[in-house]
N, C-alpha and C positions, 0 to 999 in steps of 0.2 A: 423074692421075699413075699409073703405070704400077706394077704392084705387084710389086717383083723380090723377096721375101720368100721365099726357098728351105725349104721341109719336109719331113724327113727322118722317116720313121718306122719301127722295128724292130719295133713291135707292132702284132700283125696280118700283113695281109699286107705286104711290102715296097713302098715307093712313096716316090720325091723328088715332089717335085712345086713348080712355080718359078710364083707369082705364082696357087697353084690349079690350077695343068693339072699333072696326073699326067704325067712324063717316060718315053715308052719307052725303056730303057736298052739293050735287046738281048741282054744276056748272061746265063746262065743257068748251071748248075749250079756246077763248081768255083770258076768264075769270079765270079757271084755270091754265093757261100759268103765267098769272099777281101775283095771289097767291101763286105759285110755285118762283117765282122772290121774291118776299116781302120775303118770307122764309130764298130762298137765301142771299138772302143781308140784311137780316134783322138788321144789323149793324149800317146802316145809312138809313136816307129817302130818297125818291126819286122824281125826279120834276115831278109833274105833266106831261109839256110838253114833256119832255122826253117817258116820261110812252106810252102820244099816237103817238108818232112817232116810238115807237118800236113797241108795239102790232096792232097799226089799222094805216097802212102807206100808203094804196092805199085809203083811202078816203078824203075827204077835213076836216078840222081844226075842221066847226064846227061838223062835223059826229064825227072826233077822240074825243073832247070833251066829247060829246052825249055817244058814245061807252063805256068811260073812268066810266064814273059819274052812267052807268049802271052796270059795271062791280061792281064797289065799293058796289054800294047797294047791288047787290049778293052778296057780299063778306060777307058783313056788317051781311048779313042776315043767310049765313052760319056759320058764327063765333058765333052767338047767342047760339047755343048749346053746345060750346067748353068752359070750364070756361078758366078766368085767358085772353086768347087769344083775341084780337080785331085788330082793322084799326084806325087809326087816320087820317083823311083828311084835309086839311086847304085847302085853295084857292089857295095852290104856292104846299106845298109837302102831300107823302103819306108815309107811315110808320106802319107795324104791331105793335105790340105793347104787350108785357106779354110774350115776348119770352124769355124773359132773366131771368124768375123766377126759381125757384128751381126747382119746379114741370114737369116742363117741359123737353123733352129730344128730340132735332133733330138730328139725326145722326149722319152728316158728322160734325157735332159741335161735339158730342164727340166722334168720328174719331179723330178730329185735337188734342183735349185734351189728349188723349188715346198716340198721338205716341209722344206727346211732354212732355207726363205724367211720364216717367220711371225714376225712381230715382236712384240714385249711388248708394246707400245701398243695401247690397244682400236683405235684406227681401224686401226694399221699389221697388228696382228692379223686384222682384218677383211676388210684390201683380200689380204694374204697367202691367209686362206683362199680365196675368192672364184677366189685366182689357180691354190691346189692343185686344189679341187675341174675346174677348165675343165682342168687338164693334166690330170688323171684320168680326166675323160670321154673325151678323147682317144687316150689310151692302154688303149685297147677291144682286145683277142683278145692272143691269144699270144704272147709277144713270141720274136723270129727263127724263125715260126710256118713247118714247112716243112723248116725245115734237120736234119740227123741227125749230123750232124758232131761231134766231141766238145767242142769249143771252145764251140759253141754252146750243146748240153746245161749246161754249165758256169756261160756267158753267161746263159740263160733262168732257171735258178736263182737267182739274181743280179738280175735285171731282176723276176723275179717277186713275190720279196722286195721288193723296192724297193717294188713297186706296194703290193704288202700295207702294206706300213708307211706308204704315203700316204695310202691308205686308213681305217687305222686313227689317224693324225694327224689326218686329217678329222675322223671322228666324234668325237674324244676336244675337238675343238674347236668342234664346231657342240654338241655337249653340254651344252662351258662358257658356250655363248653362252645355253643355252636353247631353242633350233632343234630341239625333240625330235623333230618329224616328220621330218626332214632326218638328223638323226643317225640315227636309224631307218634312212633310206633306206640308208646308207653302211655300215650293221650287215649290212642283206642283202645290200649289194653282195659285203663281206669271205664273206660265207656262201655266197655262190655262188663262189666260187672255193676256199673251205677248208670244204663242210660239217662237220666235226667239229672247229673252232678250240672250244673250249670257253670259252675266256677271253673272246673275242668274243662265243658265246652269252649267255654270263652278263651283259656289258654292255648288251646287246639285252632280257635281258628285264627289267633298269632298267629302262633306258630307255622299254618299254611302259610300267611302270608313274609315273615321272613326266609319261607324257603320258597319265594318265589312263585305261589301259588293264591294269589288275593284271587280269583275267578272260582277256584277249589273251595276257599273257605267260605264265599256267598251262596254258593250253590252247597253246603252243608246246613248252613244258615236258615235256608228252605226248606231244608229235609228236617231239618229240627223243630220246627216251628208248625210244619205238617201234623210231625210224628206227636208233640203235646197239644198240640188240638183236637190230633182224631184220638188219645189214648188218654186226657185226662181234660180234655174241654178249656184247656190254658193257651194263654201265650205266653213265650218268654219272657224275663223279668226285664224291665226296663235296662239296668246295666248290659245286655245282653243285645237289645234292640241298638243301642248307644253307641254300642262296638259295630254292628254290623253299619250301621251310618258313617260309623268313621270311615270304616274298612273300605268301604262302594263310594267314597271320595277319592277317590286314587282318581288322577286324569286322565289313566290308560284306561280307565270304568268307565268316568263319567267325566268327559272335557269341560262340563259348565259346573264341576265342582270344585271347590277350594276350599274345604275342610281343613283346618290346623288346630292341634290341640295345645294348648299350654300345658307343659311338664309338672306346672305347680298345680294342675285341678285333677291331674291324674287321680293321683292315691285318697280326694275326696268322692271319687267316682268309682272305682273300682279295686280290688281284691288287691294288695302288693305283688303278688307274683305276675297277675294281669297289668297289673301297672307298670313291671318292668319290662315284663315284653312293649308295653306301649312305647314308653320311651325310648326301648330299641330301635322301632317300629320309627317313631317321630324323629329321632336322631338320622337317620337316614335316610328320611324326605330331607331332612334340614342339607344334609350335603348334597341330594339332586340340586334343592334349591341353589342352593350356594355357587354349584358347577356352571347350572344354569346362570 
């Protein structure tokens, strides 16, 4: 059977692509700027007027007009090889149109589904992440990567965020599951896109240390602390310095330490996701102790 599964992607480079084969569309600057917007906002139409005061702003009305009414026909005309997908035009709005069919799959649309998809139930929770993490991978490079437009600057703001918060629903979820190496993984992913998230730091270097790695996360601790001294003349934020004290209390660290935190100063000190790792983190001295 013949795979008519249409994929739309804003991040990275732009590309439909119908059954796998990447669609040449033909059109390129204003005109792909407008069809990248339709995409976007595919939600609702958009006024005409509006349309040419954002894309063609240094010409006169009836140029923007003229520009507008050309662009559409490109549109119009590259859309013809795409099933399912079109333009609808009246005389006031414009609007794509078959985006919202089954078939169809624009990314940052199930981005948004994906991190708002997880369900309470361990398995439903399970198949949800399973399903975040494969739209994440997906949604690789820059989204509306290209464009200089101010809508778009706007749009990528907005899209980039989104990813971030996928991203960090991930980890906050392969965590709970135990997944520490995996949650790791989606620590540095968030880090290469925001090196100085500090709240992500802090969770990351848990998270070395529930997987067995407190010497890994000190010697990151360094590296971080190097990295905003020589690139922004800072030191880490106090919450940050607080963690790494805790951390390098271990007595396989440091024999003359005995560091313990109370569970109840936790969440007055740091982030609740950091908090819970803590308490992971302290629940689990509590049973050495105990053994001992």
């Amino acid at each position: 059977m013949q795979d008519c599964t249409i994929q739309i992607s804003v991040f990275g480079a732009f590309d439909i692509e119908v059954g796998g084969v990447s669609q040449h569309l033909g059109v390129s600057g204003a005109t792909r700027s407008l069809l990248q917007y339709l995409i976007c906002y595919n939600d609702r139409p958009a006024r005409r007027e509006q349309l040419t005061e954002m894309f063609w702003p240094q010409t006169c009305v009836e140029r923007r007009r003229s520009s507008l009414n050309s662009a559409i026909w490109r549109i119009k005309k590259a859309l013809k090889t795409i099933p399912l997908l079109g333009l609808d035009a009246t005389a006031d709005w414009i609007r794509l149109t078959g985006v919202d069919a089954p078939q169809v799959e624009i990314d940052f649309v199930c981005l948004e589904s994906a991190v708002g998809g997880l369900g309470s139930a361990a398995e439903q929770a399970s198949n949800g992440l399973e399903k975040l993490i494969s739209v994440l991978d997906s949604c690789s490079g820059t989204p509306l990567d290209g464009l200089d437009d101010e809508w778009a600057s706007i749009e990528r703001e907005r899209l980039s965020a989104l990813h971030m918060r996928g991203m960090t629903t991930a980890m906050h979820a392969l965590a709970g599951l135990h997944r520490y190496d995996d949650a790791l993984d989606m620590g540095r992913r968030i880090l290469v896109h925001d090196p100085y998230r500090e709240c992500a730091f802090q969770e990351l270097l848990c998270l070395h240390v529930l997987n067995g790695e407190r010497a890994r996360a000190l010697q990151l601790f360094d590296q971080f602390t190097a990295a905003l001294e020589g690139d922004m003349g800072i030191e880490p934020m106090a919450e940050t310095r607080a963690l790494r004290d805790y951390l390098a209390s271990d007595q396989s660290i440091n024999p003359s330490a005995d560091q313990h935190l109370e569970l109840s100063t936790i969440e007055s000190i740091w982030q609740p996701n950091v908090g819970a790792l803590l308490a992971t983190i302290e629940h689990a001295r509590d049973a050495v102790r105990t053994r001992c």
